[in-house]
N, C-alpha and C positions, 0 to 999 in steps of 0.2 A: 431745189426740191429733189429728195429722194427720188430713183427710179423705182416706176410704178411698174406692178408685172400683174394687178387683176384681171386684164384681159387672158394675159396667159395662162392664168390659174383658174378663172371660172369658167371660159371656155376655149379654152387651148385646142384640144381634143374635137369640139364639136365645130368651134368654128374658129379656124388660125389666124385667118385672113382678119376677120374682124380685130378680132386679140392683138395681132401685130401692131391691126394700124392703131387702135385705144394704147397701145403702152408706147409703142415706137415715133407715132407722129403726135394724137392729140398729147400725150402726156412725155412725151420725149419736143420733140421738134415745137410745136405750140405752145404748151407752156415752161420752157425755156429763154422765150423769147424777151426777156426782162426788161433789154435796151429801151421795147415799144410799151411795156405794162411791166410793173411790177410783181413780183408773186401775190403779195398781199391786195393789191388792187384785182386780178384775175381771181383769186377768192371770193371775191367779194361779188363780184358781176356773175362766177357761177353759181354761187349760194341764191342769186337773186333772182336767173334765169332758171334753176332747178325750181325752187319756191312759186314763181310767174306761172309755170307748167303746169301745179300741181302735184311735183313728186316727193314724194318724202318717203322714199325708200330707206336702203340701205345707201344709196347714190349721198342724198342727202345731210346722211352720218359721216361719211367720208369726207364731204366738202365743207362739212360745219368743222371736224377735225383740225382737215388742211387748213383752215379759214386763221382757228385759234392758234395751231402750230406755225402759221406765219402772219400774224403778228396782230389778228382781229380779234382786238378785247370784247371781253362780256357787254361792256355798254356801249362798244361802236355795234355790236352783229343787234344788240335789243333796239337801237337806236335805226338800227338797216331794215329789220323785220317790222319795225313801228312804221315806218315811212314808208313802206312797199305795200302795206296792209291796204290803203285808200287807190292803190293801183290796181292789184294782183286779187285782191278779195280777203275779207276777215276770214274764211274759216282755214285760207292756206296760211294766212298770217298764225290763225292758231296751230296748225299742225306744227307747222317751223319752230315757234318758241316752244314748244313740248318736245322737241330733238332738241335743239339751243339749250335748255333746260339741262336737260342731262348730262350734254357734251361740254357745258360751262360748268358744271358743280365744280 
């Protein structure tokens, strides 16, 4: 995985601390950790944990991205979002495949 620097760019300035540790530890140190999880398997559990929450931010877009650029086809993430629906609730399952949607065109 690319080194990630959005902590440093969206709040560098406001908050360092935070910033450092979102690029340096969760996205440097954590997920590097390939030996225990794969990239594409940690896509996959975050796409599922962001979605469980509720978020479909901008968060969202970013890990639907990462999801597909490492290596999670349109019918494994339609197939992840379909089976999370009877856990997580239908109307996050809907928000998810309306970002899915777009970011698999």
């Amino acid at each position: 995985m690319e080194k990630v620097t959005a902590g440093r760019d969206s709040l560098g300035e406001f908050a360092p601390k935070f910033a450092e540790i979102n690029d340096d530890v969760l996205f440097g140190e954590v997920w590097s950790r390939e030996k225990e999880l794969s990239t594409k398997e940690r896509c996959i559990i975050t796409v599922t944990a962001l979605i469980s929450s509720g978020i479909t931010d901008s968060s969202l877009d970013f890990h639907l991205t990462n999801a597909k650029n490492n290596g999670v086809s349109k019918q494994e993430m339609s197939e992840i979002i379909t089976h999370i629906a009877f856990y997580v609730g239908w109307p996050k399952a809907w928000a998810a495949f309306n970002k899915a949607k777009e970011i698999y065109k």
